[in-house]
C-alpha positions in Angstrom: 169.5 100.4 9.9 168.1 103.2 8.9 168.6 102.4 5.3 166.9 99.5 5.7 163.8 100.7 7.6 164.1 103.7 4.7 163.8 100.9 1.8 160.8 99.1 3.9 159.0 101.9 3.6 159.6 103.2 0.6 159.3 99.7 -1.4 156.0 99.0 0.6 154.4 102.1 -0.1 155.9 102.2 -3.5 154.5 98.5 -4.2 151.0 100.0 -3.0 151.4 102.3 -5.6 152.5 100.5 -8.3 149.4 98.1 -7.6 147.1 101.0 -7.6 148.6 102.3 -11.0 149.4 99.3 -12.8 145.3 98.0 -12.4 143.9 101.9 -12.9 146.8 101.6 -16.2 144.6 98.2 -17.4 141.2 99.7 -16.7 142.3 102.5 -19.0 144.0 101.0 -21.5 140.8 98.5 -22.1 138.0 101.8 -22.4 140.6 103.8 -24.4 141.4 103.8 -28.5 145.4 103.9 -28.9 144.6 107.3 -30.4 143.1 108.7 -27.3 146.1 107.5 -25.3 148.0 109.0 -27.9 146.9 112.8 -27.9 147.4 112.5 -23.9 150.7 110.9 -24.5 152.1 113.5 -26.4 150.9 116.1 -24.3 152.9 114.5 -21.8 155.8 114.6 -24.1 155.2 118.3 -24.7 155.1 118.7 -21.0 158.2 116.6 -20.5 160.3 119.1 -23.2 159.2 122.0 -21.0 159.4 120.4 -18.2 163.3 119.4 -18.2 163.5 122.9 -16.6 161.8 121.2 -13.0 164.7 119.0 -12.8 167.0 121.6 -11.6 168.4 119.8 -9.2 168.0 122.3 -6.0 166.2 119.2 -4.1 169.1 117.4 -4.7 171.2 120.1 -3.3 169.1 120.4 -0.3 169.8 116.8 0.5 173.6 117.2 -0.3 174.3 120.1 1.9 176.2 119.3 5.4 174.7 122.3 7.0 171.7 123.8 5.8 170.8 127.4 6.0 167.4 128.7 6.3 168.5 131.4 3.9 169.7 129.2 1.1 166.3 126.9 1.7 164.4 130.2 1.4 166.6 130.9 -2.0 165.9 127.2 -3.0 162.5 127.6 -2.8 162.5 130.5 -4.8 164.0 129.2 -7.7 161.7 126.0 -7.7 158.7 128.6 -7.9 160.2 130.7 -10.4 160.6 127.8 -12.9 157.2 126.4 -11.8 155.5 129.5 -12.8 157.2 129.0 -16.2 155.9 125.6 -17.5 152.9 126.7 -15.7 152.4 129.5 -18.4 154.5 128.0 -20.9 151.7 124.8 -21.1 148.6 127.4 -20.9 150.5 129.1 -24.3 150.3 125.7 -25.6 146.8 125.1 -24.8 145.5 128.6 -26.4 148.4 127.1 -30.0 146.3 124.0 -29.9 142.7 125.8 -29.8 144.1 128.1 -32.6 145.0 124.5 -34.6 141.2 123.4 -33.5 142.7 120.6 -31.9 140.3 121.0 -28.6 141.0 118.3 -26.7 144.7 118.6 -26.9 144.0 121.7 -25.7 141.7 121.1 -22.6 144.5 118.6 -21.6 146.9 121.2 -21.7 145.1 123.8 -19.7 144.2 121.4 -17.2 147.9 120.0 -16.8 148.7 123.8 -16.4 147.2 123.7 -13.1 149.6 120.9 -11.6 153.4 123.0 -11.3 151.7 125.4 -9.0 150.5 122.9 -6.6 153.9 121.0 -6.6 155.5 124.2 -5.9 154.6 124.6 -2.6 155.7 120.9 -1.6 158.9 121.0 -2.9 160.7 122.1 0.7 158.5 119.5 2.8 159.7 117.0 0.7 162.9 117.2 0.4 163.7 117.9 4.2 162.0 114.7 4.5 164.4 113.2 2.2 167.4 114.3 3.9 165.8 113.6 7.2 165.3 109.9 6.0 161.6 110.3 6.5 160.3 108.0 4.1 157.7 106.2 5.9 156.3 110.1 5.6 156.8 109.9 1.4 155.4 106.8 1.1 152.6 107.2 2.9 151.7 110.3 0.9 152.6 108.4 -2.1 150.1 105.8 -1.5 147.5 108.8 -1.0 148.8 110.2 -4.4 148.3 107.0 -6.4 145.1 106.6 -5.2 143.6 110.0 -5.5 144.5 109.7 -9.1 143.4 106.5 -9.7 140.1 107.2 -8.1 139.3 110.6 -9.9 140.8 109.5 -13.7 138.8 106.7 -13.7 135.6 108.5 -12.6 136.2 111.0 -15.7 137.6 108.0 -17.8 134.2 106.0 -17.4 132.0 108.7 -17.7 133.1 109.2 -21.4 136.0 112.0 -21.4 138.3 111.1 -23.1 142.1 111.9 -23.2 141.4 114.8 -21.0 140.1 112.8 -17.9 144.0 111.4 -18.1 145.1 114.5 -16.8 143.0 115.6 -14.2 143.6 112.9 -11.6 147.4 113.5 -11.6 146.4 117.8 -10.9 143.5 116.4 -8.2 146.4 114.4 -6.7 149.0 117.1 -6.8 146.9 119.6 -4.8 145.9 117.0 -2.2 149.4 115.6 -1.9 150.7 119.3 -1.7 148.5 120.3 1.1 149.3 117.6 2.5 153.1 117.6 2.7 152.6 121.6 4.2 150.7 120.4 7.1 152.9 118.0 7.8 156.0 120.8 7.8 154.4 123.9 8.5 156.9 124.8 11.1 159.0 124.6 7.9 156.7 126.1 5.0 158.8 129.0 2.9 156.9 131.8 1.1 159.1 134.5 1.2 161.6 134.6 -1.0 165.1 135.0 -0.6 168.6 134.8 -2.8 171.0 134.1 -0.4 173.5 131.5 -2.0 171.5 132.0 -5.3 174.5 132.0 -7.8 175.7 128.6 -6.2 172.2 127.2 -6.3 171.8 128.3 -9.9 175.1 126.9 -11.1 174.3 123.3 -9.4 170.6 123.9 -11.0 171.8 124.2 -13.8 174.7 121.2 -13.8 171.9 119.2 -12.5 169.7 120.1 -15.7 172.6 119.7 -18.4 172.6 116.0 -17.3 168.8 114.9 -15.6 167.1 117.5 -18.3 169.1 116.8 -21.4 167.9 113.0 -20.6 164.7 114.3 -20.7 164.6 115.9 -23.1 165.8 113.7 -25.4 163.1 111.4 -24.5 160.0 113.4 -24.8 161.5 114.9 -27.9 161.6 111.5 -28.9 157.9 110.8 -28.4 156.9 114.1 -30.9 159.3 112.8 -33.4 157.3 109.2 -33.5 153.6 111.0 -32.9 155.1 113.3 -36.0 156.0 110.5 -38.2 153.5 107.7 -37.0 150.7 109.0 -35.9 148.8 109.6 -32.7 147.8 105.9 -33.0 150.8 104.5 -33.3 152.6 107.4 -30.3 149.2 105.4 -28.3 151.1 101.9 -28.5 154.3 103.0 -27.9 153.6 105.1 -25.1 151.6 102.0 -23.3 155.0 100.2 -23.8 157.0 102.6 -22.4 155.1 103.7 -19.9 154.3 100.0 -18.9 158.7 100.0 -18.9 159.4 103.6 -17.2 156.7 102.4 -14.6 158.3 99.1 -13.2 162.0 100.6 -14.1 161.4 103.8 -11.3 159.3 101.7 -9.2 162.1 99.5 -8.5 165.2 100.9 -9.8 164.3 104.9 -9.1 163.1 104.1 -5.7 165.7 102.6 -4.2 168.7 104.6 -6.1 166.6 107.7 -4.2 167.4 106.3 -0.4 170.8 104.8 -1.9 171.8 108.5 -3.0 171.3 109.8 0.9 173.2 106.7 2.5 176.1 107.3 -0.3 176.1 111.2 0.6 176.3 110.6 4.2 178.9 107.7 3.9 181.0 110.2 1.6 180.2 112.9 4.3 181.4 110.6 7.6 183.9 108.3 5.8 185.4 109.8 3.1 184.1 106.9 0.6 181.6 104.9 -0.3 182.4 101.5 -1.7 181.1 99.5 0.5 177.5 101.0 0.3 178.1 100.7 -3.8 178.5 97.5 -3.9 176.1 96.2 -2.0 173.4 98.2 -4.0 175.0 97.3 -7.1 174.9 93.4 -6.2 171.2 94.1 -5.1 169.9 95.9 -7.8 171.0 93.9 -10.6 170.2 90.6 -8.9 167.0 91.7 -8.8 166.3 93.8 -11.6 167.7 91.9 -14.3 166.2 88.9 -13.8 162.7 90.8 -14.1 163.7 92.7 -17.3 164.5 90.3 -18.7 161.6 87.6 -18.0 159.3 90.8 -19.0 160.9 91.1 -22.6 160.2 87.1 -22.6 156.8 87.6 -21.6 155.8 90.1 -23.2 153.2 88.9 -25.5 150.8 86.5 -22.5 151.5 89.8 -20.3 150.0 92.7 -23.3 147.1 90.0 -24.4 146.3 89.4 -20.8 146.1 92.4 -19.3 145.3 95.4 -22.1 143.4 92.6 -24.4 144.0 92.2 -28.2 143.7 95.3 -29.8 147.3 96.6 -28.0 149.2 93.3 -29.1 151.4 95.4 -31.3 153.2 96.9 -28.3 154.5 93.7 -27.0 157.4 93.7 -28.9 158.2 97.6 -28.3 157.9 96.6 -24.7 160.2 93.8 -25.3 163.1 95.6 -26.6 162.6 98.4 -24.2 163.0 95.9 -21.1 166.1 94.5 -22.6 167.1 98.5 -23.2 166.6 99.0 -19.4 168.7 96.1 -18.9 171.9 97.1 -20.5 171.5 100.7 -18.8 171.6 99.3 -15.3 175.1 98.6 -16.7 175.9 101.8 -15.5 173.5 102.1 -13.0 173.9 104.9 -10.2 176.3 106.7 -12.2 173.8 109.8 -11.5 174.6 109.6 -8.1 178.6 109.0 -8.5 178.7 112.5 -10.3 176.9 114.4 -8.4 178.3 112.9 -5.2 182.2 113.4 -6.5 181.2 116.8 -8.0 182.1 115.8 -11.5 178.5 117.1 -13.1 180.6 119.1 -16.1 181.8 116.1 -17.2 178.7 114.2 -17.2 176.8 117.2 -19.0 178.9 116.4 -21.9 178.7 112.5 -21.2 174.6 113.1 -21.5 175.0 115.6 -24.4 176.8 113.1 -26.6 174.2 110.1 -25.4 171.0 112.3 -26.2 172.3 113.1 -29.4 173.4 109.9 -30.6 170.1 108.3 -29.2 167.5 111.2 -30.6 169.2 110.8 -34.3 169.2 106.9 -33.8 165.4 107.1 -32.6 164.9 108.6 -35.2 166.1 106.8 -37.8 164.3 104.0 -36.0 160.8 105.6 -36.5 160.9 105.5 -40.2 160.1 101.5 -40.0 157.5 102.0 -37.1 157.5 101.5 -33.4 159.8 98.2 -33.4 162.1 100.1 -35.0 162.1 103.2 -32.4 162.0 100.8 -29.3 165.1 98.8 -31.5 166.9 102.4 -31.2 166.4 102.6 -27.0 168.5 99.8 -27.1 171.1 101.2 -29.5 170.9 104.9 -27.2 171.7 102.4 -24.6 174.5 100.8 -25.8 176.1 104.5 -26.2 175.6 105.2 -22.4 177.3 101.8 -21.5 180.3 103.3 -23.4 180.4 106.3 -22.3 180.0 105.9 -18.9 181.0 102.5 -17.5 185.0 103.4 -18.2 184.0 106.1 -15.3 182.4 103.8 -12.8 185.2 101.8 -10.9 186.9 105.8 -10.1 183.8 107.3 -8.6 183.0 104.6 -6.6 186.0 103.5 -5.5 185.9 99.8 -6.7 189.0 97.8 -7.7 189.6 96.8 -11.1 187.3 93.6 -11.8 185.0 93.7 -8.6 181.9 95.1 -11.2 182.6 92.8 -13.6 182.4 89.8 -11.3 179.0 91.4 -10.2 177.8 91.6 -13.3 178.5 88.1 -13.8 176.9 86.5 -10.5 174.0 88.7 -11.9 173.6 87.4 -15.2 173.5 83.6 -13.3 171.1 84.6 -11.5 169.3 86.4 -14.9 169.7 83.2 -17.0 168.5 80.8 -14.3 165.2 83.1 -13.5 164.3 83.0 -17.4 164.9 80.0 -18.9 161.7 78.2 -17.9 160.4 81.0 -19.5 162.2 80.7 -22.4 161.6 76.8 -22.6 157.7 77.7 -22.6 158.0 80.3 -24.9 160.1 78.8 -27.5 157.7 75.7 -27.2 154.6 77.6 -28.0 156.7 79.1 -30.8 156.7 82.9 -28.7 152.7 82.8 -29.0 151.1 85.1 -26.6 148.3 82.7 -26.5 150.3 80.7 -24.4 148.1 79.4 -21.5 148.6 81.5 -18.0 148.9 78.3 -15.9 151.8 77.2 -18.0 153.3 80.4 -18.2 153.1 81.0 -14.3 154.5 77.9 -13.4 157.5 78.5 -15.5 158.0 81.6 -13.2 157.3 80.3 -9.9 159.8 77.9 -11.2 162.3 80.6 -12.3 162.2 82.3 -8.8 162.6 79.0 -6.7 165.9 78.5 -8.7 166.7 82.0 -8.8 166.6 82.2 -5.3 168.2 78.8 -4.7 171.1 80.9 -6.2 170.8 84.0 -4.0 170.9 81.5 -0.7 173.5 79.2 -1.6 175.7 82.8 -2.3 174.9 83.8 0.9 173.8 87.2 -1.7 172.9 90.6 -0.1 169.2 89.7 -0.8 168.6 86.6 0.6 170.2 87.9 3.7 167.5 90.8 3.4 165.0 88.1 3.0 166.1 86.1 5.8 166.1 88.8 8.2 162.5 89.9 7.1 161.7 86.4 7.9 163.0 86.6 10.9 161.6 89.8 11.8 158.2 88.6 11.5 158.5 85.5 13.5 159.3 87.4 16.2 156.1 89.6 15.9 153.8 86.5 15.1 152.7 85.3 18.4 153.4 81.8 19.7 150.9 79.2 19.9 149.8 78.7 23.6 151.5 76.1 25.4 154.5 76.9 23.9 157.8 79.1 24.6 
């Protein structure tokens, strides 16, 4: 149950978010040039290189240990500030490089996204005792207040006429609201002295956590200066509304729920001594849901780019395509995060993720020499490596027997193939147009979903029981008409 209530509240506040970002994203994307989203786009990318350093991992070993010490959450704490500090001063260096290269509003961006890592500092602890607490009606409902602080203040700058710079101040306003408020909320908990109790065992699971997490990261927003490099800021302006349009429906769906999956497994690991059960029943979840939507996105593409970021950012639809059908084949080895960290195998992953950053920079790469096609074509080949480098490891870690993935993966791609191909009938008949007309198109997926869940029902599938308890839920709130018992 109280995984269920967890994903209620973390999927409704998420989808609040995701409403609130995807329509500021639109308003954006139609008062910005491609080069203006480009300079803030690889600012981000800068930010992301330096940044691999914030994915330590110590909230993740907050949330893993059986019994927590004060002392170690004090020494935790520390180490998050520390490294804060760092890209802190490490983006203000690259602020005062840019002015030097009279490149001033790179610049202003980068000073002002200096100001966000010290805010976030000082939520870090509040956050992730609610995480291991299971407190995500909490995270959520600062989450909404998040995406709606920087909605509200980006598009006030936006509008008025700043520029790339007015990108980055709503995520810094948001930071210090969302911060203050998380340290109201667990002020009997705040931490500002520091401490280094359990420090060397913190530090060496920081920095398993960052060999794998980080070098993924890394590899990524090294990715995006390669293609701003070789392309242009225009062209790093398409491709980032692509993949941002991808990364943001990928961790509003997949990254949510893999974050309260991660705390059942750990507790199921903790209690039973395995988790299998909980596995599987993600597993059948995740891909019976997120497949079919990858997948009828990468169809779509085209109607969905024209319709909502108009003409002039038609040349990301097919970037955006390849990227869906990129995230596809990596929830192939979905949760494998997880599985590592859970069955304390992160030194073998590290190399796992070495190999697969490599591989998939060099491929990028390769991929940007014949424009952004080509470098969203080279996602899917970086994916292809993780598939094989990581689904041989799957059925140990979690405990499955040989087969039982395959045979999800295959009730999956049903329910995948039946979704799409209304889709793919209209697309195909309009020749893969992105003029085709909305009506047509939306019928075809209301029609996908009625036989996609047809499917889910007639399997008697993990989500279609969610659904019909939901359902059921609700008719016992909704009161009866009078008269009646």
């Amino acid at each position: 149950m109280s995984v269920r209530r967890s994903l209620v509240w973390s999927y409704g506040g998420q989808m609040t978010t995701l409403v609130v970002t995807f329509a500021t994203s639109i308003v954006v994307a139609r008062s910005l040039a491609p080069r203006e989203m480009g300079i803030y786009a690889l600012a981000v990318a800068v930010s992301g290189v330096l940044g691999v350093f914030l994915t330590f991992g110590t909230q993740a070993y907050l949330v893993r240990e059986e019994a927590l010490d004060p002392r170690a959450v004090r020494s935790a704490f520390t180490v998050n500030l520390l490294l804060s500090l760092i890209l802190s001063s490490c983006l203000a260096i690259a602020g005062l490089a840019e002015l030097a290269w009279q490149q001033s509003e790179l610049a202003i961006v980068f000073f002002i996204m200096a100001i966000g890592p010290l805010f976030s500092a000082f939520e870090f602890i509040p956050v992730a005792l609610f995480m291991r607490d299971m407190r995500y009606d909490v995270i959520s409902a600062v989450s909404v207040l998040r995406a709606i602080t920087t909605a509200v203040v980006t598009l006030s700058f936006v509008l008025s006429g700043s520029g790339a710079p007015g990108l980055a101040v709503g995520p810094v306003a948001a930071n210090l609201l969302c911060s203050l408020t998380f340290m109201l909320l667990r002020r009997r908990d705040l931490v500002f002295r520091p401490g280094f109790y359990q420090f060397r065992t913190i530090m060496v699971f920081g920095v398993q956590m960052l060999s794998i997490s980080g070098v993924a990261q890394l590899a990524q927003r090294s990715s995006d200066i390669i293609l701003g490099q070789m392309l242009g800021l225009a062209a790093l302006g398409l491709y980032a509304r692509a993949s941002g349009l991808a990364t943001l429906i990928f961790l509003n769906v997949y990254g949510l729920a893999t974050g309260v999956i991660f705390v059942q497994l750990s507790r199921d690991l903790r209690e039973k001594g395995e988790m299998h059960q909980t596995f599987v029943r993600a597993l059948r979840m995740i891909t019976g849901a997120m497949w079919p939507l990858l997948i009828g996105i990468a169809v779509l593409a085209g109607p969905l780019v024209l319709t909502l970021y108009g003409a002039k950012w038609l040349p990301a639809a097919l970037p955006l395509a390849l990227l869906m059908i990129a995230q596809f084949i990596v929830l192939g080895f979905g949760m494998n995060w997880e599985l590592f960290v859970l069955r304390q195998e992160t030194g073998r992953q590290t190399k796992i993720e070495l190999t697969r950053a490599v591989i998939g920079t060099v491929i990028f790469a390769i991929g940007c020499m014949f424009g952004i096609a080509a470098a969203a074509l080279g996602r899917i080949g970086e994916a292809l490596v993780g598939y094989i480098l990581y689904r041989p490891h799957i059925d140990r870690l979690a405990g499955t027997v040989p087969g039982e993935i395959r045979g999800i993966y295959a009730e999956s791609l049903q329910l995948t193939a039946v979704a799409v191909a209304p889709a793919v009938a209209v697309m195909a008949w309009w020749h893969w147009s992105p003029h085709v007309p909305l009506p047509l198109a939306g019928a075809a997926i209301m029609l996908g979903i009625l036989g996609w869940f047809a499917i889910l029902y007639k399997r008697r599938h993990p989500i279609a029981q969610e659904v019909m308890l939901l359902a059921r839920t609700i008719g016992r709130l909704i009161p009866a008409p009078r008269g009646r018992t």
